[in-house]
MOPAC internal coordinates of N, CA, C and O (Angstrom, degrees):
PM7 1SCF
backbone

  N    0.0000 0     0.00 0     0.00 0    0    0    0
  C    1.4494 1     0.00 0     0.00 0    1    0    0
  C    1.5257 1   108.84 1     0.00 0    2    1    0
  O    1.2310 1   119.13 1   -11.67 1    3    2    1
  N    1.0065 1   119.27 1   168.33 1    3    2    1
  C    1.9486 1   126.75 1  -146.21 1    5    3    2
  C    1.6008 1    83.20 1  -128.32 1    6    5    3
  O    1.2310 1   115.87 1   -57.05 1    7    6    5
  N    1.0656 1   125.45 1   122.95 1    7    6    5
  C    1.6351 1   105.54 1   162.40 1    9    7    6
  C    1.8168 1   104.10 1  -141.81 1   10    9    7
  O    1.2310 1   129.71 1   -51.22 1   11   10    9
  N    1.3161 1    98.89 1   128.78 1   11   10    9
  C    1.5647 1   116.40 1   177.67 1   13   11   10
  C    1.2019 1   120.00 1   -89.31 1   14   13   11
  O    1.2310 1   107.85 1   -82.72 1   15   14   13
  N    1.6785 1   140.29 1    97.28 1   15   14   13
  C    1.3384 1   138.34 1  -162.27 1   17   15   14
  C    1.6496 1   101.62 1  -102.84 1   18   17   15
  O    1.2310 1   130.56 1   -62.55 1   19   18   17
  N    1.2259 1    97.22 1   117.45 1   19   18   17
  C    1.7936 1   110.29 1   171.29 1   21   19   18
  C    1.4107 1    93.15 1  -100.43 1   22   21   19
  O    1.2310 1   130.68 1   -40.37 1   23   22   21
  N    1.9338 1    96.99 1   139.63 1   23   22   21
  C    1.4240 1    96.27 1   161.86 1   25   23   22
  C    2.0612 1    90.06 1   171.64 1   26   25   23
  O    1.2310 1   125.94 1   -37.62 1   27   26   25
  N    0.7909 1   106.19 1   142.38 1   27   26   25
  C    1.7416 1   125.41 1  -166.43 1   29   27   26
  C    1.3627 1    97.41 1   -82.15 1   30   29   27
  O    1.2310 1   115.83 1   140.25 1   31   30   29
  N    1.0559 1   125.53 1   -39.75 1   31   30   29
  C    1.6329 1   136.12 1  -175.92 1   33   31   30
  C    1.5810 1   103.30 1   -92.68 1   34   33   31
  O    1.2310 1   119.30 1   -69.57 1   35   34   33
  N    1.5393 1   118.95 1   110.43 1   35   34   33
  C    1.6464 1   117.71 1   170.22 1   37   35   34
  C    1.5123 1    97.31 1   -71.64 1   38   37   35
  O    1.2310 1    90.60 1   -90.00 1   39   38   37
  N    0.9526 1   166.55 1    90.00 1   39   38   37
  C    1.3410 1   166.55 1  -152.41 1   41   39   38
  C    1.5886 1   101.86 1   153.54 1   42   41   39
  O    1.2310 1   113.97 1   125.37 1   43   42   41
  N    1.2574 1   129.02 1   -54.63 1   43   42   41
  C    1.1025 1   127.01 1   162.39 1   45   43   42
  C    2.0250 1   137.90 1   -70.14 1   46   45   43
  O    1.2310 1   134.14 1   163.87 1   47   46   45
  N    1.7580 1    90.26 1   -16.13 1   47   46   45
  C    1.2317 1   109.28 1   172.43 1   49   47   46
  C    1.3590 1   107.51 1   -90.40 1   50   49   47
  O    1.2310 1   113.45 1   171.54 1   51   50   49
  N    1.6183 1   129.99 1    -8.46 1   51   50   49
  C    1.6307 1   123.74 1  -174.32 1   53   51   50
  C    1.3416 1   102.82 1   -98.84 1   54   53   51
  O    1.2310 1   107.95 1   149.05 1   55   54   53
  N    1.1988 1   140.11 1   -30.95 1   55   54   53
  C    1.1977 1   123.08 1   171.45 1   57   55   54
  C    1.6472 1   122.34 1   -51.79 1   58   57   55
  O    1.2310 1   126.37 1   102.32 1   59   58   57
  N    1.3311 1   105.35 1   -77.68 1   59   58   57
  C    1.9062 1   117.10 1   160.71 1   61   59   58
  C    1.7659 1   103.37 1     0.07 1   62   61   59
  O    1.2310 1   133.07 1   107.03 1   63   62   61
  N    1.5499 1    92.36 1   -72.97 1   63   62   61
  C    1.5954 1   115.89 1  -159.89 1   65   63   62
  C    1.6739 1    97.04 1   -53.02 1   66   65   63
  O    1.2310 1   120.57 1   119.78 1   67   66   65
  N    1.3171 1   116.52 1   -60.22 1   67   66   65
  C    1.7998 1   121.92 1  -171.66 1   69   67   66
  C    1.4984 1    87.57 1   -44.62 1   70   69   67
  O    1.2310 1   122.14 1   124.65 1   71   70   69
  N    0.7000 1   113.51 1   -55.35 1   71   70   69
  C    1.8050 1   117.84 1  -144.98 1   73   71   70
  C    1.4767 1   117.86 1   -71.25 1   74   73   71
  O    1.2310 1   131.39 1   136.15 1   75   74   73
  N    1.4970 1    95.63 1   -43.85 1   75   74   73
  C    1.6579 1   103.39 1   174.50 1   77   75   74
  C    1.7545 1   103.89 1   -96.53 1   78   77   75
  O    1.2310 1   119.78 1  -164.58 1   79   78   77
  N    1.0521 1   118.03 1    15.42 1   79   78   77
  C    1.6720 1   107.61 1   177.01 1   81   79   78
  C    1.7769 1    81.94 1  -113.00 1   82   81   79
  O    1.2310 1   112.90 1   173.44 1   83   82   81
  N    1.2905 1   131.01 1    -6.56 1   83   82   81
  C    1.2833 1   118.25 1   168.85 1   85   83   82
  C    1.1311 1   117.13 1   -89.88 1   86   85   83
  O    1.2310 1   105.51 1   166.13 1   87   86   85
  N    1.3506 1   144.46 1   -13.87 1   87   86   85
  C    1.2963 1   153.71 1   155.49 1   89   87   86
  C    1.9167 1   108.84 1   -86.02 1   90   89   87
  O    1.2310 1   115.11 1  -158.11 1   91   90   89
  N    1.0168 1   126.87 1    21.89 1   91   90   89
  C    1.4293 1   136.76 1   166.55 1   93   91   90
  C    1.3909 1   122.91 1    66.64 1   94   93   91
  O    1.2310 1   133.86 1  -153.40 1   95   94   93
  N    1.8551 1    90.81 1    26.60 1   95   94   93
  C    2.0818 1    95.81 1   165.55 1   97   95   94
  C    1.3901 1   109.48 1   -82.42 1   98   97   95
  O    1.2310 1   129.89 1   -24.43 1   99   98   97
  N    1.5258 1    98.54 1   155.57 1   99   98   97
  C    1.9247 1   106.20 1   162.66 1  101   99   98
  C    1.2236 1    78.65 1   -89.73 1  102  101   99
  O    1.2310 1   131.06 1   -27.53 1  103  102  101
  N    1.8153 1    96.26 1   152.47 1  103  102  101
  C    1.5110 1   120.86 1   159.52 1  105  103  102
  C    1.1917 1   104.78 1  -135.02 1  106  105  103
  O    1.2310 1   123.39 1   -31.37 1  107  106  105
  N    1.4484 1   111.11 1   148.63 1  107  106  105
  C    1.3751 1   133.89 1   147.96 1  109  107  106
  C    1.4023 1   110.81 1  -133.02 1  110  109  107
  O    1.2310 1   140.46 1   -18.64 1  111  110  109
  N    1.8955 1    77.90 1   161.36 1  111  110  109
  C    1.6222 1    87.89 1  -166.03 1  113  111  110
  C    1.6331 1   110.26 1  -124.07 1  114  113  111
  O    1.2310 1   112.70 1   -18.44 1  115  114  113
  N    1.3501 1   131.38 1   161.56 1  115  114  113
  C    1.4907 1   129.75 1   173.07 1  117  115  114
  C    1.3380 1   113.49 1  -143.60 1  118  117  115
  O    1.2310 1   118.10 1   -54.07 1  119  118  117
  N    1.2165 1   121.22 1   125.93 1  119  118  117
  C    1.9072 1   102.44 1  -164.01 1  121  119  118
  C    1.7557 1   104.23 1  -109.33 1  122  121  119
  O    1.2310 1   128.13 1  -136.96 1  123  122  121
  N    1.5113 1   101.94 1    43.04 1  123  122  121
  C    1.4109 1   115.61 1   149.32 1  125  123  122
  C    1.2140 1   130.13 1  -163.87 1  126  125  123
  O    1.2310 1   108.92 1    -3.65 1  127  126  125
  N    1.1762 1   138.35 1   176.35 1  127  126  125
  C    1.4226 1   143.63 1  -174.09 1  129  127  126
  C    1.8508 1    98.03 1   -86.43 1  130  129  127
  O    1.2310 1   104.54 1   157.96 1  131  130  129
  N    1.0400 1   146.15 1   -22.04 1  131  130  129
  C    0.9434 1   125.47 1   159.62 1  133  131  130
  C    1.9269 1   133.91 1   -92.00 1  134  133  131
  O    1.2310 1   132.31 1   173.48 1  135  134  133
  N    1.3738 1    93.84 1    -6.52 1  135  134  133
  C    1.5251 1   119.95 1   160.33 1  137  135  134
  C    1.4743 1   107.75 1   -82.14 1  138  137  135
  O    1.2310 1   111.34 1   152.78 1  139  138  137
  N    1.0287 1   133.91 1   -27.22 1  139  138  137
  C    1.6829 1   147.81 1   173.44 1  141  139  138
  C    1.3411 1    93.18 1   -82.95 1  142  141  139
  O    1.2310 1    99.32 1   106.91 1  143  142  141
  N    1.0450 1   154.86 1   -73.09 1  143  142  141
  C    1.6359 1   153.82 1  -161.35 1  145  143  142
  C    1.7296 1   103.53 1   -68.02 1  146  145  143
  O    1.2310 1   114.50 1   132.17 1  147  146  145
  N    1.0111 1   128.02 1   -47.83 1  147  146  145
  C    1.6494 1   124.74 1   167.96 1  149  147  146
  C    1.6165 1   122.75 1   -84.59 1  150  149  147
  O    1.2310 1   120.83 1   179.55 1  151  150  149
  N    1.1679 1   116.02 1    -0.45 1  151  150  149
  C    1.4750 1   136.51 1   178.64 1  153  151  150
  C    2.1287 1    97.62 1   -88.73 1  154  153  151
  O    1.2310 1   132.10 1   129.96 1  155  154  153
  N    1.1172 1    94.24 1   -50.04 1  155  154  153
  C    1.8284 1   122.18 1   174.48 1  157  155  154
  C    1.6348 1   106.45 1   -44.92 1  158  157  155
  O    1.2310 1   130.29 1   138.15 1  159  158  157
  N    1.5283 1    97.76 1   -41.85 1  159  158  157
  C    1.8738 1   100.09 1  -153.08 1  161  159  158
  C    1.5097 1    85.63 1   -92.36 1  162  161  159
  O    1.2310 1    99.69 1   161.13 1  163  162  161
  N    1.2125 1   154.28 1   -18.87 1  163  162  161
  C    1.3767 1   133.85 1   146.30 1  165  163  162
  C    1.4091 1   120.38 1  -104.37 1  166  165  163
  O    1.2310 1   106.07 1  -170.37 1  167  166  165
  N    1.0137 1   143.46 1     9.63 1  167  166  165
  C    1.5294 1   131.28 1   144.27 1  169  167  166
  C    1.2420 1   124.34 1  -128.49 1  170  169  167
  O    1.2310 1   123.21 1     0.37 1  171  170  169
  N    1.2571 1   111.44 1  -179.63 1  171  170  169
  C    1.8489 1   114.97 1  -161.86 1  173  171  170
  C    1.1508 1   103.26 1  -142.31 1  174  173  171
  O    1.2310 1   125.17 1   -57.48 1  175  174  173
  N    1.7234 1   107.68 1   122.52 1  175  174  173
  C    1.5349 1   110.82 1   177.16 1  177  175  174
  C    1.4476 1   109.96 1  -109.01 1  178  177  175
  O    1.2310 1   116.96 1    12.70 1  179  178  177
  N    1.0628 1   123.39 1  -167.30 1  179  178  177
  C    1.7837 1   132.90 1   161.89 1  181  179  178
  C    1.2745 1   116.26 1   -92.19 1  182  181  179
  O    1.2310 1   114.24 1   142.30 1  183  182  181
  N    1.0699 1   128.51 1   -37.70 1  183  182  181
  C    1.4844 1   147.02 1  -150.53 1  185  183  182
  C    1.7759 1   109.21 1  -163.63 1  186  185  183
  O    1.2310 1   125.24 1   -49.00 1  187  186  185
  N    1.4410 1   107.55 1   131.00 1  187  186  185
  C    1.3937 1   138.68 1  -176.74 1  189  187  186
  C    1.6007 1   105.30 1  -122.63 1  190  189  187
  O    1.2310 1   125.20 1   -74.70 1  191  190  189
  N    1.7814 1   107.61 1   105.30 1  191  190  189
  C    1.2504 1   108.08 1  -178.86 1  193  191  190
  C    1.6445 1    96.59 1  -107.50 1  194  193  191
  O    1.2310 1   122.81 1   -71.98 1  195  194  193
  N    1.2956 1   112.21 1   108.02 1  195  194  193
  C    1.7481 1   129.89 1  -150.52 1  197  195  194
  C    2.0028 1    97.71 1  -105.95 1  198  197  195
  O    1.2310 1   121.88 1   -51.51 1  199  198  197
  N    1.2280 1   114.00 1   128.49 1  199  198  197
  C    1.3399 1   127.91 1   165.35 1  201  199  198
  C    1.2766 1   102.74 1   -64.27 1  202  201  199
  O    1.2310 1   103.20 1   -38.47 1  203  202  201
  N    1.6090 1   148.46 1   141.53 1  203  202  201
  C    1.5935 1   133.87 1   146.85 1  205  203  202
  C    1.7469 1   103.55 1   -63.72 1  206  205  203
  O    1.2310 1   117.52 1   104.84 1  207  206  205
  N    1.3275 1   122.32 1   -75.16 1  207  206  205
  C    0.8567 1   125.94 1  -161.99 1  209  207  206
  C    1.3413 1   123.45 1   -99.43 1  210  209  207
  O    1.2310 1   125.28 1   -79.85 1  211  210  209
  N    1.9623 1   107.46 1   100.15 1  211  210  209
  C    1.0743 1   132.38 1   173.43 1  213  211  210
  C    1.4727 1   118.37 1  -111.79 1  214  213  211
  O    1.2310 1   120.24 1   -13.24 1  215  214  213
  N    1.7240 1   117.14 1   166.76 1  215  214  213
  C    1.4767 1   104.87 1  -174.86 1  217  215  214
  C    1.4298 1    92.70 1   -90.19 1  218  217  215
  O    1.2310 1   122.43 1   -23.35 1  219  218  217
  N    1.5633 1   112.95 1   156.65 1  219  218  217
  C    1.5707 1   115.77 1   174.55 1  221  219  218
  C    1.6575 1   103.95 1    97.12 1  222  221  219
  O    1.2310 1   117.93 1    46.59 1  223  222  221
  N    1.2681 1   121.55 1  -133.41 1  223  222  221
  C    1.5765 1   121.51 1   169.15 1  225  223  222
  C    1.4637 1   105.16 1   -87.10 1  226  225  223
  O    1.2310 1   127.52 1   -38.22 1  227  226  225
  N    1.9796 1   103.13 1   141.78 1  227  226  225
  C    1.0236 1   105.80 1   177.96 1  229  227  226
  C    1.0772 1   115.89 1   -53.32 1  230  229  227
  O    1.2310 1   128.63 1    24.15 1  231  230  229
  N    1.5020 1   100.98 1  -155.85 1  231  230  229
  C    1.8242 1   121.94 1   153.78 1  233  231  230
  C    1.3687 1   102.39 1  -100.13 1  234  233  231
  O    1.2310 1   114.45 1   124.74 1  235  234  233
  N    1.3642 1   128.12 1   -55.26 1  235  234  233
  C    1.5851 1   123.94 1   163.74 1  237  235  234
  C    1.4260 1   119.06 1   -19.43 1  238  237  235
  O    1.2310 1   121.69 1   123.65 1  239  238  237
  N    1.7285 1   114.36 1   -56.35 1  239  238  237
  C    1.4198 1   119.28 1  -167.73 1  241  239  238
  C    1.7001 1   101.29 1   -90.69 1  242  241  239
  O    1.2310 1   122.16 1   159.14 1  243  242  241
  N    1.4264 1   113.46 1   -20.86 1  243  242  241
  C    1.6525 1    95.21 1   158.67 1  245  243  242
  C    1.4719 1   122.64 1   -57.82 1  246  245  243
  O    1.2310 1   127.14 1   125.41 1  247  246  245
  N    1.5643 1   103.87 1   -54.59 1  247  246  245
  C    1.5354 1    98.43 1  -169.86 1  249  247  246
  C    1.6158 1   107.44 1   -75.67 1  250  249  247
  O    1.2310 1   108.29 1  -176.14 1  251  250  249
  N    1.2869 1   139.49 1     3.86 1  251  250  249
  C    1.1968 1   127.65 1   149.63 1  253  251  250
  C    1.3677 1   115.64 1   -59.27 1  254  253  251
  O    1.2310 1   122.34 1   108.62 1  255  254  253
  N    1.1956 1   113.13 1   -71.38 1  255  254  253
  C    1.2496 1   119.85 1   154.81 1  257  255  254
  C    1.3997 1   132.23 1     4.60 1  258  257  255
  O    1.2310 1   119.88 1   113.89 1  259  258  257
  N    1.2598 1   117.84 1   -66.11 1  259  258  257
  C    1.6519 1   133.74 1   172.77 1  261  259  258
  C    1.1127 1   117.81 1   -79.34 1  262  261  259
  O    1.2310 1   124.05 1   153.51 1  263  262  261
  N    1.4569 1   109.84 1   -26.49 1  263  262  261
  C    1.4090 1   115.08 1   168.58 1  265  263  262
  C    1.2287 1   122.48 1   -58.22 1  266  265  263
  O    1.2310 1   113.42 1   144.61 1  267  266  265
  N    1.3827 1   130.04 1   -35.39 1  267  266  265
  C    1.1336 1   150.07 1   151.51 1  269  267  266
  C    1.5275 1   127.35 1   -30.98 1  270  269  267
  O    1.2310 1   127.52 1   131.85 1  271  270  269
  N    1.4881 1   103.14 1   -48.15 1  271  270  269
  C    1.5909 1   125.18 1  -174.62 1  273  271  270
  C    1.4364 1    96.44 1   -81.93 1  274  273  271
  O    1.2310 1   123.39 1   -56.23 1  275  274  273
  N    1.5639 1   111.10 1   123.77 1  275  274  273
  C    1.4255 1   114.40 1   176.66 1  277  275  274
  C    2.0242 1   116.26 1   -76.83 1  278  277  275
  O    1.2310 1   135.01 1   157.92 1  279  278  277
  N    1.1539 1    88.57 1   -22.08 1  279  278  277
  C    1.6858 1   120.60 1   161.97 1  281  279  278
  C    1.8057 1   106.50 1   -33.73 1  282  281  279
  O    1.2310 1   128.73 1   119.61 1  283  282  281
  N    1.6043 1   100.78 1   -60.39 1  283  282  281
  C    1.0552 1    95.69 1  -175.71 1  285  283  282
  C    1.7490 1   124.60 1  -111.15 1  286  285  283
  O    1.2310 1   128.25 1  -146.61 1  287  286  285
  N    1.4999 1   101.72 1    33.39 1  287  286  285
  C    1.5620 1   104.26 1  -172.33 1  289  287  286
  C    1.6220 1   114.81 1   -62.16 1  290  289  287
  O    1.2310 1   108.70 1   158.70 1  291  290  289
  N    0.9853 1   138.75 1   -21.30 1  291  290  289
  C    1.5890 1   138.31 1   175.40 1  293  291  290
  C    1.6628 1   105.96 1   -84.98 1  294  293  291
  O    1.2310 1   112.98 1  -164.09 1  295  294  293
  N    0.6760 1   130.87 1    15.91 1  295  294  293
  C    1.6959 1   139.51 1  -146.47 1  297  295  294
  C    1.6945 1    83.29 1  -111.90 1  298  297  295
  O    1.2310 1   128.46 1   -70.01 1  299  298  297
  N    2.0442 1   101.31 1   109.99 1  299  298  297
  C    1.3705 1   108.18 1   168.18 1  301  299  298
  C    1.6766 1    99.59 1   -88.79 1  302  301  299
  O    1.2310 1   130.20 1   -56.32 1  303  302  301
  N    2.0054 1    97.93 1   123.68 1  303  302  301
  C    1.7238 1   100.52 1   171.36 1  305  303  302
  C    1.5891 1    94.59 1  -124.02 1  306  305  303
  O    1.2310 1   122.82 1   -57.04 1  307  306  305
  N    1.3852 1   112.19 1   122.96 1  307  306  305
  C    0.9814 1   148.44 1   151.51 1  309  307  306
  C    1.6747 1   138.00 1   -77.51 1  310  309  307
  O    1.2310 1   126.37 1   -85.73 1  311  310  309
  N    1.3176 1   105.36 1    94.27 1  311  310  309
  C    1.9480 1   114.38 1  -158.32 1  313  311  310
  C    1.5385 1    77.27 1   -82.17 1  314  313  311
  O    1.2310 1   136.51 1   -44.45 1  315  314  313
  N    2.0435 1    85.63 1   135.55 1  315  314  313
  C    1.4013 1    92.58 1   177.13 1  317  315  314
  C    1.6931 1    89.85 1  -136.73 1  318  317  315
  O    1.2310 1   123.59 1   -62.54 1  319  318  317
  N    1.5344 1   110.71 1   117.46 1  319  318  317
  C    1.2092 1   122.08 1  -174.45 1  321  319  318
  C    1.3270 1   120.25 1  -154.05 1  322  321  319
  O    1.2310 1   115.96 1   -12.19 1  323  322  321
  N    1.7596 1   125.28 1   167.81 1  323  322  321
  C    1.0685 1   110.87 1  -164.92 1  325  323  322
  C    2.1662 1    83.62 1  -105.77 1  326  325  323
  O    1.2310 1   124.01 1  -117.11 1  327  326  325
  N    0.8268 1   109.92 1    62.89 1  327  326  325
  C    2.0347 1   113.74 1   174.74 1  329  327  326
  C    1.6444 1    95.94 1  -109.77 1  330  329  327
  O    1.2310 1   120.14 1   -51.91 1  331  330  329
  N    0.7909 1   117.34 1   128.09 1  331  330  329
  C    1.1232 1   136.19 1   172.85 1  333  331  330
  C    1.4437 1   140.12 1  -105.27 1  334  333  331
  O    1.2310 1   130.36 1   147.80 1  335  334  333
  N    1.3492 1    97.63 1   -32.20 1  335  334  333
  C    1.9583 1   113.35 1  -173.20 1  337  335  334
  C    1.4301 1   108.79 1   -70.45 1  338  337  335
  O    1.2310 1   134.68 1   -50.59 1  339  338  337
  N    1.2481 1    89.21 1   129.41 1  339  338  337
  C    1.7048 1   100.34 1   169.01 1  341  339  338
  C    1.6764 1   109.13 1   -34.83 1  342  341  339
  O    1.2310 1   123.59 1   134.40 1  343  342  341
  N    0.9908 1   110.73 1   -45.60 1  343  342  341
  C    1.5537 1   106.86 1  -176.69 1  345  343  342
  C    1.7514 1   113.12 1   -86.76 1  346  345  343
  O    1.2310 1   125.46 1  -163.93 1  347  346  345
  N    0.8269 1   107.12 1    16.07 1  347  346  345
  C    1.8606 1   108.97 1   178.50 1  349  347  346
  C    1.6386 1    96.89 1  -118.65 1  350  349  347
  O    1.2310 1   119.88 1   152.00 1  351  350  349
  N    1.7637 1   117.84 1   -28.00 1  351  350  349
  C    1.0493 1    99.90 1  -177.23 1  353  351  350
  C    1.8982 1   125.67 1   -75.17 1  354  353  351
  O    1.2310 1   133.84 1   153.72 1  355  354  353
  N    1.7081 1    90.85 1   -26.28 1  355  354  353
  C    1.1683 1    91.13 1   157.05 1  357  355  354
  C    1.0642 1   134.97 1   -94.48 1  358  357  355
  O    1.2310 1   118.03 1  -163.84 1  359  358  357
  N    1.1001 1   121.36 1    16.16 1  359  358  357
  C    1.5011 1   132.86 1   164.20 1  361  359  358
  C    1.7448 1   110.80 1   -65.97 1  362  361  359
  O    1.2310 1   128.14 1   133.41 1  363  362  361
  N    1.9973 1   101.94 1   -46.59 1  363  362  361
  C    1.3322 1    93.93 1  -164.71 1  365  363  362
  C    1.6839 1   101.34 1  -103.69 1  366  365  363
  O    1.2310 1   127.27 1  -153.81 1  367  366  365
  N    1.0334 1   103.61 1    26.19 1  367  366  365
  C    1.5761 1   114.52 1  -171.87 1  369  367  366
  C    1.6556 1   103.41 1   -91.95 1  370  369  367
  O    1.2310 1   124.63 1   130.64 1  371  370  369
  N    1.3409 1   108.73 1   -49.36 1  371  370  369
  C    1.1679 1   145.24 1   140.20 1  373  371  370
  C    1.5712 1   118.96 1    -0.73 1  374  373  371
  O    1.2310 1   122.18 1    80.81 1  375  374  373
  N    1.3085 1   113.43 1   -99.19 1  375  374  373
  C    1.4893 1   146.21 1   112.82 1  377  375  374
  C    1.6435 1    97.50 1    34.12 1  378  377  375
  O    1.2310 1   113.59 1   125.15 1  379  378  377
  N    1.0211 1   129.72 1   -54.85 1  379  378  377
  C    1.4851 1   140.05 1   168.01 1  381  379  378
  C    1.5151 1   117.12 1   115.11 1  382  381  379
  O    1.2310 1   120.49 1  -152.93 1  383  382  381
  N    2.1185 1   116.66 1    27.07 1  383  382  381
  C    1.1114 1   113.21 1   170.01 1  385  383  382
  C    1.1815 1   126.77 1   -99.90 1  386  385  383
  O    1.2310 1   122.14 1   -20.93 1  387  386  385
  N    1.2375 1   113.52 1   159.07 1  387  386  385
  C    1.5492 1   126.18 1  -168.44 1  389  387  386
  C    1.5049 1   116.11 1   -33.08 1  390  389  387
  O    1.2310 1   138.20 1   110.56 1  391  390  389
  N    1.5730 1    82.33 1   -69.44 1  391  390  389
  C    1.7964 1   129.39 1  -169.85 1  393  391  390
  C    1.1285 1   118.83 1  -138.08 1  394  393  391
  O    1.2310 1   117.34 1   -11.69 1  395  394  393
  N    1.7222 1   122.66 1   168.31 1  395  394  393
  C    1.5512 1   123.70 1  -148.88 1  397  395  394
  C    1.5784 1    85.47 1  -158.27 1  398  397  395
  O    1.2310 1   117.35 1   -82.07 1  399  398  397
  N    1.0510 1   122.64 1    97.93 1  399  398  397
  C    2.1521 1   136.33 1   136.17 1  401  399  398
  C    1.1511 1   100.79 1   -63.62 1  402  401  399
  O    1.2310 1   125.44 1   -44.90 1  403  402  401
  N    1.5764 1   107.16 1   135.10 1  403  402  401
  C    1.4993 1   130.11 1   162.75 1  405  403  402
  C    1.3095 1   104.27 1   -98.60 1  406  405  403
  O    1.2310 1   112.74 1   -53.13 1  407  406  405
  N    1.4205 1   131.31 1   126.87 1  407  406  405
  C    1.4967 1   138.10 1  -168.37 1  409  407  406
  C    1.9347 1    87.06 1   -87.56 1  410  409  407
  O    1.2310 1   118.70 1   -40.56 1  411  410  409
  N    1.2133 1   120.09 1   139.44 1  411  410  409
  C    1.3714 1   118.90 1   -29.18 1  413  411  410
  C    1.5639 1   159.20 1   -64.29 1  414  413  411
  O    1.2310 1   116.15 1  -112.77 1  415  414  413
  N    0.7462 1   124.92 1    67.23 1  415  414  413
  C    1.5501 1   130.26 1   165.06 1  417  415  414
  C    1.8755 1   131.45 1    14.62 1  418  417  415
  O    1.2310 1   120.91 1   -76.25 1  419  418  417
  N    1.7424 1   115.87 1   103.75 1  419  418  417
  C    1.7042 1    84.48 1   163.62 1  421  419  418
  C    1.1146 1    92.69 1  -126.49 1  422  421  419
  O    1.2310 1   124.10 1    15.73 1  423  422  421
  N    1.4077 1   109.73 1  -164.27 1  423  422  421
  C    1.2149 1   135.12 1  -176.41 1  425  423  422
  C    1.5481 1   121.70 1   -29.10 1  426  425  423
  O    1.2310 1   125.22 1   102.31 1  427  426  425
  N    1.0399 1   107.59 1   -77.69 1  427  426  425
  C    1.8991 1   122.16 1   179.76 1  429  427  426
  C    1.1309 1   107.65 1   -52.93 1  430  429  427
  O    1.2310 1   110.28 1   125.64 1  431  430  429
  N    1.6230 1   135.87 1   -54.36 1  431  430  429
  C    1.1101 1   125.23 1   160.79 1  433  431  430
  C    1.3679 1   147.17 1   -58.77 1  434  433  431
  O    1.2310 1   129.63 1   164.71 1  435  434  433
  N    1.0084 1    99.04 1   -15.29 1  435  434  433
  C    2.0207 1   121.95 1   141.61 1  437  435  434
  C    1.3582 1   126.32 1   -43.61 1  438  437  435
  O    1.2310 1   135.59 1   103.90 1  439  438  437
  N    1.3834 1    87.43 1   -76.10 1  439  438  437
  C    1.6966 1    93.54 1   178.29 1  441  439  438
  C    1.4627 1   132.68 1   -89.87 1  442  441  439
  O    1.2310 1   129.35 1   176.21 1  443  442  441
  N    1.6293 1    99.59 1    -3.79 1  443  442  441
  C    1.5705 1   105.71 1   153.66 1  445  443  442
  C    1.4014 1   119.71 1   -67.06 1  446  445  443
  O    1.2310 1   125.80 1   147.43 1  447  446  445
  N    1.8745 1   106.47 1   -32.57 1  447  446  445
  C    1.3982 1   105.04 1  -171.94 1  449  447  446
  C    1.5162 1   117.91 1   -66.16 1  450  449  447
  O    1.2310 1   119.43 1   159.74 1  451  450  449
  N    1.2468 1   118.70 1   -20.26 1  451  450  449
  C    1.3980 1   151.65 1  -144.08 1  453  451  450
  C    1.8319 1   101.32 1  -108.30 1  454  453  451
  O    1.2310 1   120.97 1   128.02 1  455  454  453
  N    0.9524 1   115.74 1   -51.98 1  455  454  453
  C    1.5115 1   124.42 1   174.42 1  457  455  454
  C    1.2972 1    98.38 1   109.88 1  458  457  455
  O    1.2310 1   115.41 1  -150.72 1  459  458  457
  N    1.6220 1   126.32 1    29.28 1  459  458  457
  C    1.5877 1   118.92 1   179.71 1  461  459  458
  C    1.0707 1   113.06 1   -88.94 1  462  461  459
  O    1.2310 1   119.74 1     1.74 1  463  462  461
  N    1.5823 1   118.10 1  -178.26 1  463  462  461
  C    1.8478 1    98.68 1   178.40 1  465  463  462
  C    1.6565 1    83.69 1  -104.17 1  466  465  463
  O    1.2310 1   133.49 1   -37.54 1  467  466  465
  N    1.7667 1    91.53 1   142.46 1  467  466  465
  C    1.3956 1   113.72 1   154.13 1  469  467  466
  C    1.3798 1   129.22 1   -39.22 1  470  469  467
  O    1.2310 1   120.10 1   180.00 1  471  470  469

């Protein structure tokens, strides 16, 4: 599995990466939504584990974004953020992602989000 980790904070992009390069994903990483959108136009992942709140374009307005692109309609994106409120989750649920991680993040809830085996 291909997995693309957005996130502004490299601290928040090394966990993901340990974890799913230990269960036998490639990762890459982009620590913005517009490094994620031109990272997109030459390679192809399975799964987009997307920050909401970045400086520049969100993660919200990325995965609108792709949503858009018929290119990427099977494309599991997964908002991985520390938002929490019942009402933000459906906000970004909304938004047109798969699945929703609450930072902080472990293991099982990774790869449950993901469809890996635990």
């Amino acid at each position: 599995m291909r997995v693309l980790v957005v996130d502004d904070q490299k601290v928040n992009r090394t966990l993901p990466r340990v974890l799913l390069q230990q269960v036998g994903c490639e990762v890459f990483e982009t620590d913005s939504g517009d490094a994620a959108l031109a990272f997109l136009k030459g390679q192809t992942v399975d799964v987009i584990l997307l920050d909401i709140s970045m400086p520049g374009i969100s993660g919200t307005d990325v995965c609108r974004q792709l949503r858009q692109d018929p290119a990427c309609a099977g494309l599991l994106i997964v908002a991985y953020t520390a938002h929490a409120l019942p009402s933000e989750r459906a906000d970004i649920l909304a938004a047109g992602f798969n699945e929703l991680l609450i930072k902080p993040i472990n293991r099982q809830r990774l790869l449950t989000a993901l469809s890996l085996p635990v």
